[in-house]
DSSP file (Angstrom, degrees, kcal/mol; ACC not computed):
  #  RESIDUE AA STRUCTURE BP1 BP2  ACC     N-H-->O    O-->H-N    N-H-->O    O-->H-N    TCO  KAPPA ALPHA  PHI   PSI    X-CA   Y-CA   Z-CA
    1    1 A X              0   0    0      0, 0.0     2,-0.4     0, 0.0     0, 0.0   0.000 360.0 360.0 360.0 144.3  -11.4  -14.2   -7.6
    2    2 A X        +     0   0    0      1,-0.1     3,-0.1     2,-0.0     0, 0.0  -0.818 360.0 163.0-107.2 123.7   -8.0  -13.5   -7.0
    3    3 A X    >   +     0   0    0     -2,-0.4     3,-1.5     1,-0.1     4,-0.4  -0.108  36.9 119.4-147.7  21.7   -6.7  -12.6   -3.5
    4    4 A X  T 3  S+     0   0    0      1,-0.2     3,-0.5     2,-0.1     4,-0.4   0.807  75.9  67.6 -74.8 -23.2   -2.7  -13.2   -3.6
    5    5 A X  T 3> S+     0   0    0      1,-0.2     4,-2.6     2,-0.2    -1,-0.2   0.544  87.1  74.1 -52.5 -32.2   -2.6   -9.3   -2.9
    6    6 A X  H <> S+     0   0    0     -3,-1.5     4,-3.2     1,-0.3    -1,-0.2   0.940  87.8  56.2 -63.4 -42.5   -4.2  -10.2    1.0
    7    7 A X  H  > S+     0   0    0     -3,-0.5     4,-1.0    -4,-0.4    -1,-0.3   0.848 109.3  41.1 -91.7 -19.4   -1.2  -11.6    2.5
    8    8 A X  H  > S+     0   0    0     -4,-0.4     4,-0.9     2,-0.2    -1,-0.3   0.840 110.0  59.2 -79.0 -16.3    1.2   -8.5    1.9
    9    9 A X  H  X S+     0   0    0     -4,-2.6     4,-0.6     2,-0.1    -2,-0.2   0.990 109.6  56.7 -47.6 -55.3   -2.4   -6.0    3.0
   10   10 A X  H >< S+     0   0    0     -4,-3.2     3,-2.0     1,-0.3     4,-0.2   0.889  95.0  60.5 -57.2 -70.0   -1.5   -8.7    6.6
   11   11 A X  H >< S+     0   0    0     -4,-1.0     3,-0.9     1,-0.3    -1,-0.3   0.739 101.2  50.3 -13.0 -53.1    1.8   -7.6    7.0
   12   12 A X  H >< S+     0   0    0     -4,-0.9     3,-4.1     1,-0.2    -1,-0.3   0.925  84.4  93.9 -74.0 -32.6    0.8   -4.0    7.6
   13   13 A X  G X< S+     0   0    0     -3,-2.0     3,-0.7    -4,-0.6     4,-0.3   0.505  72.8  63.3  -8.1 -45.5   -1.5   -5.0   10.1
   14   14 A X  G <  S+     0   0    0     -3,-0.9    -1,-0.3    -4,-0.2     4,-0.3   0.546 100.4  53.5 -51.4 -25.1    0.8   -4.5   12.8
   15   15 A X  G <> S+     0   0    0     -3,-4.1     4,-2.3    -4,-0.2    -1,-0.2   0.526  83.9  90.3 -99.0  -5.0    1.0   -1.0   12.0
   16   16 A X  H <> S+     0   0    0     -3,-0.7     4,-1.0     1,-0.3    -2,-0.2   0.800  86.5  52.8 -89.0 -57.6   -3.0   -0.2   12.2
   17   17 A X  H >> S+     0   0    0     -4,-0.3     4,-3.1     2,-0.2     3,-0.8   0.959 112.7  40.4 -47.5 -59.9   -3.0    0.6   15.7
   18   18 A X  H 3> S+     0   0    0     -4,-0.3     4,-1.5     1,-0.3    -2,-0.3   0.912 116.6  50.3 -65.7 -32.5   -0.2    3.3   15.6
   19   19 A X  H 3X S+     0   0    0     -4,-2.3     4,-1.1     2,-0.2    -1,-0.3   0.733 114.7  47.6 -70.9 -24.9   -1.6    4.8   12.1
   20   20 A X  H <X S+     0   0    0     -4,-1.0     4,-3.5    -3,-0.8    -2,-0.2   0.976 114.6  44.0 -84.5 -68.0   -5.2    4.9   14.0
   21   21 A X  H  X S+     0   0    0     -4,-3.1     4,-2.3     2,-0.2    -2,-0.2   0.706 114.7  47.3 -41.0 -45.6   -3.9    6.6   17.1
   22   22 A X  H  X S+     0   0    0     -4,-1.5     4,-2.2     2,-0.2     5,-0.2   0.957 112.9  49.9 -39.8 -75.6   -1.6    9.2   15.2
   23   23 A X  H  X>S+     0   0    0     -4,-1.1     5,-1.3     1,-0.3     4,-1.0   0.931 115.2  42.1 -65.1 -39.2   -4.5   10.1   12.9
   24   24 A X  H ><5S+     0   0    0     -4,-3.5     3,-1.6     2,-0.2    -1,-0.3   0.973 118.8  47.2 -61.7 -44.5   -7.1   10.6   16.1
   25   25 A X  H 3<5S+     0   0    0     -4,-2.3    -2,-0.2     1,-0.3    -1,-0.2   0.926 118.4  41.5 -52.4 -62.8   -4.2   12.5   18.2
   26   26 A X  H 3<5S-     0   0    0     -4,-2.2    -1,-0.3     1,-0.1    -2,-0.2   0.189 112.4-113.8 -97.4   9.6   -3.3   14.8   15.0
   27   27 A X  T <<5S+     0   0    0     -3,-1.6    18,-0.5    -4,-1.0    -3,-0.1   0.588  75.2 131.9 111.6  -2.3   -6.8   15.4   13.9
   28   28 A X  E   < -A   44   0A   0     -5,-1.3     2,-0.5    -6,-0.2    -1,-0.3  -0.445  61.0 -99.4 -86.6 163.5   -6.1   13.4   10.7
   29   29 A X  E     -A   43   0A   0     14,-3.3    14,-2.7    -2,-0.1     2,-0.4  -0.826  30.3-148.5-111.5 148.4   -8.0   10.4    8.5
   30   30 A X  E     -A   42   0A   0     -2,-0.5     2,-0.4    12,-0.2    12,-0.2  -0.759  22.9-179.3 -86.9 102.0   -6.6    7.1    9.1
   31   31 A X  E     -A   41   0A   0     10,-3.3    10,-2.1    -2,-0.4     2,-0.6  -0.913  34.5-136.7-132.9 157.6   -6.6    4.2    5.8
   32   32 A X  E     -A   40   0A   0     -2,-0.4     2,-0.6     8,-0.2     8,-0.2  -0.850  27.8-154.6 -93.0 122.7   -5.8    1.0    4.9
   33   33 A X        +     0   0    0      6,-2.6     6,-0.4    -2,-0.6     8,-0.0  -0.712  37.0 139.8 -93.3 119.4   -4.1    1.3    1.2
   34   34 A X        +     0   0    0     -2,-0.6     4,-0.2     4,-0.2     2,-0.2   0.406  32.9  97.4-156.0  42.9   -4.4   -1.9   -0.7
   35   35 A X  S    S-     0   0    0      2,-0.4    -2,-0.0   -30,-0.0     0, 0.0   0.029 119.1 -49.0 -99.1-161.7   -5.3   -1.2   -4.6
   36   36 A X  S    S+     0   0    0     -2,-0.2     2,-1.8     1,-0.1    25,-0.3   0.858 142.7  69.8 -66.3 -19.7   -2.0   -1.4   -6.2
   37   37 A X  S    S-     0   0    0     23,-0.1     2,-0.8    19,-0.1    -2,-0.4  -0.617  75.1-178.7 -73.4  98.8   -0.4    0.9   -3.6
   38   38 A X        +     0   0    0     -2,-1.8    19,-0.6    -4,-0.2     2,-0.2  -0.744  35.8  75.7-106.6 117.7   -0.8   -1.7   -1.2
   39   39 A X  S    S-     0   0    0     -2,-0.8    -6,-2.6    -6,-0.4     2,-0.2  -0.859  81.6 -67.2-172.2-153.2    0.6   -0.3    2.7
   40   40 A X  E     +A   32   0A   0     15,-0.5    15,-3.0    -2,-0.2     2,-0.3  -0.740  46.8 179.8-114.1 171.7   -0.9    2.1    5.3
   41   41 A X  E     -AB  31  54A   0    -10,-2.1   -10,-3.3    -2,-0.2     2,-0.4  -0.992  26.3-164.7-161.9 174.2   -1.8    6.3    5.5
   42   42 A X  E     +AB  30  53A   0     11,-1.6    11,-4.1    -2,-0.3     2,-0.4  -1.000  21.3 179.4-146.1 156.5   -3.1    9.2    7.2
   43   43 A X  E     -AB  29  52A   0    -14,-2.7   -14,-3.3    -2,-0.4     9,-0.3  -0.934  39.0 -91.8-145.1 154.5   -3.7   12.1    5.0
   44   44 A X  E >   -A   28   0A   0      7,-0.9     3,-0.7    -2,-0.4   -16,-0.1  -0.624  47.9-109.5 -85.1 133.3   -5.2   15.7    6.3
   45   45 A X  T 3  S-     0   0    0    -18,-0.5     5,-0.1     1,-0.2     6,-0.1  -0.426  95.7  -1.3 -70.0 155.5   -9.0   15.8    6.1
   46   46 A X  T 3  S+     0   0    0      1,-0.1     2,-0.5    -2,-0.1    -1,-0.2   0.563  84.5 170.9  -4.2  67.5  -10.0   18.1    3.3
   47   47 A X    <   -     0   0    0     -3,-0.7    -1,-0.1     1,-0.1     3,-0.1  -0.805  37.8-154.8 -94.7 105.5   -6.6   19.3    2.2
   48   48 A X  S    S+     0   0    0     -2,-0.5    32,-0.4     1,-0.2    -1,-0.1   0.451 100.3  55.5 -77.9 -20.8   -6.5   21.3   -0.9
   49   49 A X  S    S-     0   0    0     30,-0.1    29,-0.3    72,-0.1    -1,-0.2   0.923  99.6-130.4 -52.5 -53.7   -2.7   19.7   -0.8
   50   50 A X        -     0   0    0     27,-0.1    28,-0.1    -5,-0.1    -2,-0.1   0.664  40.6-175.9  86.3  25.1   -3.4   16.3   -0.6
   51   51 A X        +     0   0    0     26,-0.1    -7,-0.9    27,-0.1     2,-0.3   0.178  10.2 142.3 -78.4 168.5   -1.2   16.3    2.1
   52   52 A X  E     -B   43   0A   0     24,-0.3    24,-3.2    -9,-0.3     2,-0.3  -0.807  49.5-116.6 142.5 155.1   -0.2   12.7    3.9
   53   53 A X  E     -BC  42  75A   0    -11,-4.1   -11,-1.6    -2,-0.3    22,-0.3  -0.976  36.3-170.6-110.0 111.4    2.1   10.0    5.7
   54   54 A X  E     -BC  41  74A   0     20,-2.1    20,-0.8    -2,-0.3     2,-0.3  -0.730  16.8-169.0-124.9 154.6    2.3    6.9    3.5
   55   55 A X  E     + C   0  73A   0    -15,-3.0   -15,-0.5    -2,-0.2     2,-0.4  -0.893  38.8 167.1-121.9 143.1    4.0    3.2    4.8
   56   56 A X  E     - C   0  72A   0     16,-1.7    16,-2.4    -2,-0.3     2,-0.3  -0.999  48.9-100.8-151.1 171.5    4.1    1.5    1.5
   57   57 A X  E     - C   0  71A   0    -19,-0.6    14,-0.2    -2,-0.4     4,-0.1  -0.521  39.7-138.8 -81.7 135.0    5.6   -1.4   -0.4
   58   58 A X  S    S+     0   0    0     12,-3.0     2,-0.2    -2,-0.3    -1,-0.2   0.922  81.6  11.0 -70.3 -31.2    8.8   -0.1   -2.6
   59   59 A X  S    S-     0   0    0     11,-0.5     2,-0.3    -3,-0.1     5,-0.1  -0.651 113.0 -42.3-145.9-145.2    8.2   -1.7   -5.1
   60   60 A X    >>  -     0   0    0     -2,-0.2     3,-2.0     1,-0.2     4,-0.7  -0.503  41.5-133.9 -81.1 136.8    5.2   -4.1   -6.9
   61   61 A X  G >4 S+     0   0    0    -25,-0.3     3,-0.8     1,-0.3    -1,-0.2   0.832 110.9  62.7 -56.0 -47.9    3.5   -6.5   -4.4
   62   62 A X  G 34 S+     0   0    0      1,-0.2    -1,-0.3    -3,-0.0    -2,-0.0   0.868 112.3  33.4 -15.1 -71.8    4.1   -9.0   -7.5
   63   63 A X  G <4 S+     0   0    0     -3,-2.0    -2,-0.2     2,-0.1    -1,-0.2   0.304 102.2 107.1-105.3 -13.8    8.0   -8.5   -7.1
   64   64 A X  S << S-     0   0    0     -3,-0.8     2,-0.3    -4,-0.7     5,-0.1  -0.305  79.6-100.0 -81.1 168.0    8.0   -8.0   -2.8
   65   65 A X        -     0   0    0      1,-0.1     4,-0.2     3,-0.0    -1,-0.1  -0.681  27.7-139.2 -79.5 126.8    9.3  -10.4   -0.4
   66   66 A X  S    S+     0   0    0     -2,-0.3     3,-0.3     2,-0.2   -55,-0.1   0.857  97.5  36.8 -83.4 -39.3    6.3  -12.3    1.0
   67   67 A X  S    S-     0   0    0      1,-0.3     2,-0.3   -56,-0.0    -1,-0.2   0.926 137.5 -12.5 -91.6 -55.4    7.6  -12.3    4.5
   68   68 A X  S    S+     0   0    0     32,-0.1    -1,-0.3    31,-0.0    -2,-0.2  -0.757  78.3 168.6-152.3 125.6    9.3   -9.0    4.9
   69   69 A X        -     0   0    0     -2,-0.3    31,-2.3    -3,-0.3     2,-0.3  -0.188  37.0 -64.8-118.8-139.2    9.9   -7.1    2.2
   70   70 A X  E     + D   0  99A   0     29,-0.3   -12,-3.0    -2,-0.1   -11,-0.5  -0.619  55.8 156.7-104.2 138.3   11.1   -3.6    1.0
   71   71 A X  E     -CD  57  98A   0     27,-2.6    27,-0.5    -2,-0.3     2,-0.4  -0.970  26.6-131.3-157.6 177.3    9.0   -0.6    1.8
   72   72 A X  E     -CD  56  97A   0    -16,-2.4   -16,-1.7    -2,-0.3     2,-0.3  -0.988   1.1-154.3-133.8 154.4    8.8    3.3    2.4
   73   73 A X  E     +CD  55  96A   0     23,-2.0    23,-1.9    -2,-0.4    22,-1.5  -0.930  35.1 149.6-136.0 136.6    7.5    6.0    4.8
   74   74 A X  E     -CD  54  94A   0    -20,-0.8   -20,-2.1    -2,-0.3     2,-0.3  -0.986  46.1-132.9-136.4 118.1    6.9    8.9    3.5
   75   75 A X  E     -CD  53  93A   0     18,-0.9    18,-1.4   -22,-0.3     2,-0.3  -0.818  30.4-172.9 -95.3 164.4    4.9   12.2    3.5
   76   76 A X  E     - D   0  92A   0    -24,-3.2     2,-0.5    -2,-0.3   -24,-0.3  -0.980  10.9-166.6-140.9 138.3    3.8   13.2    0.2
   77   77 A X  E     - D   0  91A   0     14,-1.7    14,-1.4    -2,-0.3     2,-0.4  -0.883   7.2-179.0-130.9 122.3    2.1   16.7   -0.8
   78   78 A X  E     - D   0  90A   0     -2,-0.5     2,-0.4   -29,-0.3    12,-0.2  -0.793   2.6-177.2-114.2 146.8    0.5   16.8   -4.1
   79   79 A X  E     - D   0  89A   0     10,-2.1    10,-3.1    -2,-0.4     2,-0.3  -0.986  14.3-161.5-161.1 146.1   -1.3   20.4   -5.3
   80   80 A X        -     0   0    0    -32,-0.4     8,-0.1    -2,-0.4     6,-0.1  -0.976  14.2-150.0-148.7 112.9   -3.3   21.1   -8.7
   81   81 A X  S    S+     0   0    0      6,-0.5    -1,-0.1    -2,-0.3     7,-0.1   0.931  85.0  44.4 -52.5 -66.7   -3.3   25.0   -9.1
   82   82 A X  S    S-     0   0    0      5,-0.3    -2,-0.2     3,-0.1     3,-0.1   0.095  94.4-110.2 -75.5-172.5   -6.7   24.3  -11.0
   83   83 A X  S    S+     0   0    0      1,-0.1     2,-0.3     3,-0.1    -1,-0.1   0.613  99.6  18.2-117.3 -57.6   -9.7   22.0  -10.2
   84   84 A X  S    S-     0   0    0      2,-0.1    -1,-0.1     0, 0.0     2,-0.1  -0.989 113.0  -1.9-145.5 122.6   -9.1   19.7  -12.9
   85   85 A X  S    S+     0   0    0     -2,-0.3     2,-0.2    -3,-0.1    -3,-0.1  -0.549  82.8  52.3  82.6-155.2   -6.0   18.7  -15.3
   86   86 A X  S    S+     0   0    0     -2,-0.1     2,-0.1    -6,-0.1    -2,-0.1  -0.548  75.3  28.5-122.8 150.5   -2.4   20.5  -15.2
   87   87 A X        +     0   0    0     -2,-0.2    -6,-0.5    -8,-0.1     2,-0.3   0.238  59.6 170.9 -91.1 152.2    0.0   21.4  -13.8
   88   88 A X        -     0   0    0     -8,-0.1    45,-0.8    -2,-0.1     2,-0.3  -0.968  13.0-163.0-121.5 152.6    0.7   19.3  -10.8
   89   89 A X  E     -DE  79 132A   0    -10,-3.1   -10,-2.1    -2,-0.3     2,-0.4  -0.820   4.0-155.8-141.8-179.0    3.2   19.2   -8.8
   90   90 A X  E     -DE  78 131A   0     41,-1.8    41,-2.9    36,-0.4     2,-0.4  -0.989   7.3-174.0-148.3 121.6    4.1   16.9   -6.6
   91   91 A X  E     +D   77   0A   0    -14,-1.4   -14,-1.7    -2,-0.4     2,-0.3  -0.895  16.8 159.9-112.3 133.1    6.6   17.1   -2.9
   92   92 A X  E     -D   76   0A   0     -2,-0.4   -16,-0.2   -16,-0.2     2,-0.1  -0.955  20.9-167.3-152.5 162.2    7.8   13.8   -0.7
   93   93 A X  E     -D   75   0A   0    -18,-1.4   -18,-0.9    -2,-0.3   -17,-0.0  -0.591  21.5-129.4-154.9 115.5   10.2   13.5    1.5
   94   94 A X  E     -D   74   0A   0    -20,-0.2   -20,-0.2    -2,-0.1     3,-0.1  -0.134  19.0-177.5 -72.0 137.1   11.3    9.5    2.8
   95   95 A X  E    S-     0   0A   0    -22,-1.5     2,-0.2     1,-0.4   -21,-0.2   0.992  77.4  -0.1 -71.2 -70.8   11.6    8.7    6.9
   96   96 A X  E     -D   73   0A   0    -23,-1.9   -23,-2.0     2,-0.0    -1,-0.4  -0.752  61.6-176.7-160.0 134.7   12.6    5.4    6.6
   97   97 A X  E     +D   72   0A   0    -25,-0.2     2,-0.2    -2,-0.2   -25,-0.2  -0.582  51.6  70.5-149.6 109.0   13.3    2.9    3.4
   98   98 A X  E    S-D   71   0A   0    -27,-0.5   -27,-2.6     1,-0.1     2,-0.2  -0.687  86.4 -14.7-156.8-132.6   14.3   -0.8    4.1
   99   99 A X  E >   -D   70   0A   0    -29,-0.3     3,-1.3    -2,-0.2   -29,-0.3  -0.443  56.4-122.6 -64.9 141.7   12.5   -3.9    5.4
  100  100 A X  G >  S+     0   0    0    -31,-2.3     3,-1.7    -2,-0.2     2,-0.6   0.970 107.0  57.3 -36.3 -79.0    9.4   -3.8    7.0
  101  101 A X  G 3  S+     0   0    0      1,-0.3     4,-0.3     2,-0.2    -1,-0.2   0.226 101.0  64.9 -59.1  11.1   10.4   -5.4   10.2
  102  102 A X  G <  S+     0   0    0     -3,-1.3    -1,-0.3    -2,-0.6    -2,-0.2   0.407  93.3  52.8-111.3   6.9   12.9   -2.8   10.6
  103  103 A X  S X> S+     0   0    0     -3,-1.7     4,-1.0    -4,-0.2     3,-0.6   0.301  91.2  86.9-110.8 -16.3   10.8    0.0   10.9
  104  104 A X  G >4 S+     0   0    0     -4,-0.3     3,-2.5     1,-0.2     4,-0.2   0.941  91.9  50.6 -47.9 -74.8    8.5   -1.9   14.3
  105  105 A X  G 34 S+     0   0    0     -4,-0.3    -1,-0.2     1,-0.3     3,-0.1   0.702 118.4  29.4 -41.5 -41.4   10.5   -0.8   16.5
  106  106 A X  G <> S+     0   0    0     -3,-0.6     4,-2.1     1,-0.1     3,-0.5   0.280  83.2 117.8-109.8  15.7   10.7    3.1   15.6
  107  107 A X  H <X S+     0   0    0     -3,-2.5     4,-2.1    -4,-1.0    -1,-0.1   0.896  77.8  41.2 -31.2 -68.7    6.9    3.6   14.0
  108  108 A X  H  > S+     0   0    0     -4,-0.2     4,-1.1     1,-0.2    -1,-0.2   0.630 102.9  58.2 -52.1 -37.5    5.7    6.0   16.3
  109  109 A X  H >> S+     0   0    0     -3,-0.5     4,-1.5     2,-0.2     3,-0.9   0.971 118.4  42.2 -79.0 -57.5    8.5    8.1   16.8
  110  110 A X  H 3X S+     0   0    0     -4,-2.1     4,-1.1     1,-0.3     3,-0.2   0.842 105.1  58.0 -12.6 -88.7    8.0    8.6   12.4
  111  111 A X  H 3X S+     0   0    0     -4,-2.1     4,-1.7     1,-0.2    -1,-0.3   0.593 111.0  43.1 -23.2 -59.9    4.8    8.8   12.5
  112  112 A X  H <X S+     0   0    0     -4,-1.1     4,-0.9    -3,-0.9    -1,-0.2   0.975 114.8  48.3 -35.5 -86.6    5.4   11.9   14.9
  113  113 A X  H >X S+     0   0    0     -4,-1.5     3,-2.8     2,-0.2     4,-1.1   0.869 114.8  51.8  -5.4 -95.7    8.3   13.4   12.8
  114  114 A X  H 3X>S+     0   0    0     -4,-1.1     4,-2.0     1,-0.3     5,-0.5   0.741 112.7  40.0  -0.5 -86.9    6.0   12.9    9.6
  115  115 A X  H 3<5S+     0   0    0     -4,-1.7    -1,-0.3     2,-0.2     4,-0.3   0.409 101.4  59.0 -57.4 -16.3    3.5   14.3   10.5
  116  116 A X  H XX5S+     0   0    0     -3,-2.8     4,-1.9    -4,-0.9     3,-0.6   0.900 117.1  46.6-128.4 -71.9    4.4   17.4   12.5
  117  117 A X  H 3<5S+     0   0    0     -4,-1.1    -2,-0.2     1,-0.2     4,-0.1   0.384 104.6  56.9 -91.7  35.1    6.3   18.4    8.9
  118  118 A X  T 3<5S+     0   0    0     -4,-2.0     3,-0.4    -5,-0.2    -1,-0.2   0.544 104.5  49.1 -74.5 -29.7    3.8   17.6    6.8
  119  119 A X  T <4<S+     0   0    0     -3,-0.6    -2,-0.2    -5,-0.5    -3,-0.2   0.995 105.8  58.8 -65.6 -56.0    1.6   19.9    8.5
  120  120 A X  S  < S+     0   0    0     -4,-1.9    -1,-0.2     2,-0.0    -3,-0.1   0.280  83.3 112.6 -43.7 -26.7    4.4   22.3    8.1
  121  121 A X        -     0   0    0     -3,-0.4     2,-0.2    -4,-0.1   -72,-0.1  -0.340  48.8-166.8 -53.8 120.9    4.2   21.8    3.7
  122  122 A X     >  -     0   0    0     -2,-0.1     4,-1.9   -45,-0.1     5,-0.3  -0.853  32.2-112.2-125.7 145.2    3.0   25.1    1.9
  123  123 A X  H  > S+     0   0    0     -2,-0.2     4,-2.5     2,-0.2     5,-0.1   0.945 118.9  49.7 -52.6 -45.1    2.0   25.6   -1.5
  124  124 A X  H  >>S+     0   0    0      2,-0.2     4,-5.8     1,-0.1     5,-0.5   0.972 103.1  59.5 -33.3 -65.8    4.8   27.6   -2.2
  125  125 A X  H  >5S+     0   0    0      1,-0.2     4,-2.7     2,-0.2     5,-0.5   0.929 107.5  43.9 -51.5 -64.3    6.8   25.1   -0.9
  126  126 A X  H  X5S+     0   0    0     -4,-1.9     4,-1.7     1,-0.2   -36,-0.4   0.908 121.6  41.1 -58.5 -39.0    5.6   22.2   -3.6
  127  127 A X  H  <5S+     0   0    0     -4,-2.5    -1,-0.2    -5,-0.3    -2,-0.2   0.878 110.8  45.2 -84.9 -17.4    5.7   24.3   -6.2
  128  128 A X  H  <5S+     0   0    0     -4,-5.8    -2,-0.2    -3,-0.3    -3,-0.1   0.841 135.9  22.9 -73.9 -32.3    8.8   26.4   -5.9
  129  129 A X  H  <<S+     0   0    0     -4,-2.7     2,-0.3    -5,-0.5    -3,-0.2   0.437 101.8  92.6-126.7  36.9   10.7   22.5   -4.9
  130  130 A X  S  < S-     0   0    0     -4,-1.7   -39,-0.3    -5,-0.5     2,-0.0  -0.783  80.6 -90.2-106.8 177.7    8.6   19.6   -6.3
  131  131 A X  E     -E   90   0A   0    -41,-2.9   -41,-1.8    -2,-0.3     2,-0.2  -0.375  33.1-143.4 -73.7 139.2    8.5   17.7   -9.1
  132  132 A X  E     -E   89   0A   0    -43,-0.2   -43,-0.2     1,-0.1     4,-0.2  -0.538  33.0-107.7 -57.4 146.9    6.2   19.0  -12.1
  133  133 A X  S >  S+     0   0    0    -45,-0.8     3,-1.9     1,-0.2   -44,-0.1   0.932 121.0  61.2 -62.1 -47.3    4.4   16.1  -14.1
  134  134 A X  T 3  S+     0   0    0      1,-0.3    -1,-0.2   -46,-0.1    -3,-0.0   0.857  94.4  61.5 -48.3 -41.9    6.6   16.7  -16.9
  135  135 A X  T 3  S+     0   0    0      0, 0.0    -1,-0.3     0, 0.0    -2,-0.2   0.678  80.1 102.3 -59.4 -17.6    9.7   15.8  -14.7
  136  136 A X  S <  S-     0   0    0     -3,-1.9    -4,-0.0    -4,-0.2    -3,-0.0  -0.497  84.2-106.6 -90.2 160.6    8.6   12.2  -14.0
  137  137 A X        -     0   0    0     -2,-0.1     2,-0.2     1,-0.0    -1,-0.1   0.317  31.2-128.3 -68.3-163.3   10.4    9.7  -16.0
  138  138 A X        -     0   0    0      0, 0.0     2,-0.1     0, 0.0    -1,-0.0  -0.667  13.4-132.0-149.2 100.8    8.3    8.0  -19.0
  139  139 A X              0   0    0     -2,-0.2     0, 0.0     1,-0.2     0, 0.0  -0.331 360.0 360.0 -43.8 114.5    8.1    4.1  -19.4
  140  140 A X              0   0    0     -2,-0.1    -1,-0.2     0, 0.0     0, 0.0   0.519 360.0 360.0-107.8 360.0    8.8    3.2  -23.0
């Protein structure tokens, strides 16, 4: 089994307290991300957005800097009109994008920020200004 993925999961570790506290204060659920998005979140408990605060590696855990590499925080609102299938549309807007260890210092005060407009995020709002699936690029 293959586990090379574990030591960027540790990195975020540091951040597990503030992402735990935030989510109890604001009434939100608290996770550890480590499938290929591998970082932290806290996301609104049954949210017909999908609404959420993401810390995440910028780019593939493969490609990151073992030690400190490149990351984002972010809220993200995703909303599917329907049940199942298209359209979706799809909202973010980024706090913070550089090194990990350059975000310790100012977590909380994010995390705050974040959250307070993500709550704020309307359906209107993602669909009159976020992206449609069609709009995302296509890997050839």
């Amino acid at each position: 089994m293959n586990h090379s993925r574990k030591p960027f999961d540790r990195l975020f570790d540091s951040f597990n307290g503030s992402f735990a506290k935030a989510a109890e204060q604001g009434g939100l659920i608290f996770e550890r991300r480590s499938g290929p998005n591998i970082g932290r979140a806290i996301r609104l408990k049954g949210d017909r957005l999908e609404r959420g605060v993401f810390l995440e590696l910028k780019g593939h855990w493969m490609k990151s800097d073992p030690v400190d590499p490149q990351v984002q925080f972010a809220y993200a609102a995703r909303f599917r009109p329907k049940p199942v299938g298209f359209p979706v549309y799809f909202l973010s807007k980024v706090f913070y994008e550089g090194r990990l260890s350059g975000l310790c210092t100012s977590i909380e005060e994010k995390l705050k920020l974040a959250m307070s407009e993500v709550k704020m995020v309307l359906e209107e709002l993602v669909v009159r200004e976020g992206r449609h699936f069609e709009d995302w690029p296509r890997e050839e």
